[in-house]
C-alpha positions in Angstrom: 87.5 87.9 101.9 85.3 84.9 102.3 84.6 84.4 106.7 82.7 86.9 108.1 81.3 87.0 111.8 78.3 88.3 110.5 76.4 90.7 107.9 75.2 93.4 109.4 72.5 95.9 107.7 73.9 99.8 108.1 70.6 100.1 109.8 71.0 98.5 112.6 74.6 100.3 113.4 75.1 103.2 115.4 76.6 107.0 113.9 79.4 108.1 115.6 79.1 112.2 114.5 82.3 112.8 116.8 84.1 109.6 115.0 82.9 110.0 111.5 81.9 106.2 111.7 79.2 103.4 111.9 80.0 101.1 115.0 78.6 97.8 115.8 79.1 95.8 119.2 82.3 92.9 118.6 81.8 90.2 120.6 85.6 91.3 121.9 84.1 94.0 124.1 85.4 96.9 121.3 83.7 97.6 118.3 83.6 97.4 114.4 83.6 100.4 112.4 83.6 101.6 109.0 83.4 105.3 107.7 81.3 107.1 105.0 83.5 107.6 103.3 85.0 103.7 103.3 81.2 103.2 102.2 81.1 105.8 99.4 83.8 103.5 97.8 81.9 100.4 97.9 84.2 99.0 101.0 81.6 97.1 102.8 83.8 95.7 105.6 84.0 96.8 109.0 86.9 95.7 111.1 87.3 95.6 114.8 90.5 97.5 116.3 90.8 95.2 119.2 90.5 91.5 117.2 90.9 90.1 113.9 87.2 89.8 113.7 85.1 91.1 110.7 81.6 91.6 109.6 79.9 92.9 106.1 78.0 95.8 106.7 74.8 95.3 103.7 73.9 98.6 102.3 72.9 100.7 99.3 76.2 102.1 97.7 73.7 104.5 96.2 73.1 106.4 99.6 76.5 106.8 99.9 77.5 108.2 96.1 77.7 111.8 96.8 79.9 111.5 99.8 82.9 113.6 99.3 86.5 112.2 99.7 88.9 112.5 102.6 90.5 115.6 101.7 87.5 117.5 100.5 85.5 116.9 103.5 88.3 118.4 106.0 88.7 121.2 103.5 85.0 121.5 102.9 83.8 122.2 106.4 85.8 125.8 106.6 84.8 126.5 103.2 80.7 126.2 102.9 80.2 129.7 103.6 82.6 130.9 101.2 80.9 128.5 98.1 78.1 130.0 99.0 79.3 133.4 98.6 81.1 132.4 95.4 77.8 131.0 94.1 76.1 134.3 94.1 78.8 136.6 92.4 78.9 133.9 89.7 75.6 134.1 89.3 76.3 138.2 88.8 78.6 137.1 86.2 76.5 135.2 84.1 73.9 137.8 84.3 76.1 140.5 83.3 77.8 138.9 80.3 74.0 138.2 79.2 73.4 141.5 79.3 76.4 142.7 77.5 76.2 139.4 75.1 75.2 141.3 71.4 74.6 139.4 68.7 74.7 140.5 65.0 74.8 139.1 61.2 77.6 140.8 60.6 81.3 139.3 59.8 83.5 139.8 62.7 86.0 142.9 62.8 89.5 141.6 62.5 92.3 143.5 64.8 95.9 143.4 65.0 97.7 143.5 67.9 101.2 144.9 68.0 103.1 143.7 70.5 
């Protein structure tokens, strides 16, 4: 896409936490946005609902590398707790196999299994 309104710097565009999205002012009286995640995927143009009006939005894809994707972030808000809980019993894991972990020089046993 070549005609732009303008380039705008992320910066200087306003968080919508409620929304999920960047807005900027269109000259329409509505306003441009674009998402985090839209961002994340190196989409760097934020379109205006009311118009057919466009502008880039100049940023550093880096900031937004770690953003996770549409489903995992509806899926991920329930679940943070939970991770974090999981998190700790695999830790107890690990730490119990190391304790139970043995090792020897010695050839390993061979068993059958009938089945």
């Amino acid at each position: 896409m070549g005609a732009y309104y303008d380039e705008i710097e992320i910066e200087d565009m306003a968080w919508d936490e409620e929304k999920r999205v960047y807005h900027y002012p269109c000259p329409c009286g509505d306003r441009f946005g674009i998402s985090r995640r839209q961002l994340a995927d190196c989409e760097d143009i934020a379109t205006c609902p009311s118009c057919s009006l466009v502008i880039r939005v100049i940023y550093d894809p880096l900031d937004f590398e770690d953003e996770p994707s549409d489903d995992d972030a509806s899926s991920e808000e329930g679940e943070e707790e939970d991770d974090e809980e999981q998190s700790d019993s695999d830790d107890d894991h690990f730490e119990d196999a190391l304790e139970k972990l043995t090792i020897t020089d010695e050839a390993p046993k061979i068993v059958s299994v009938s089945t």
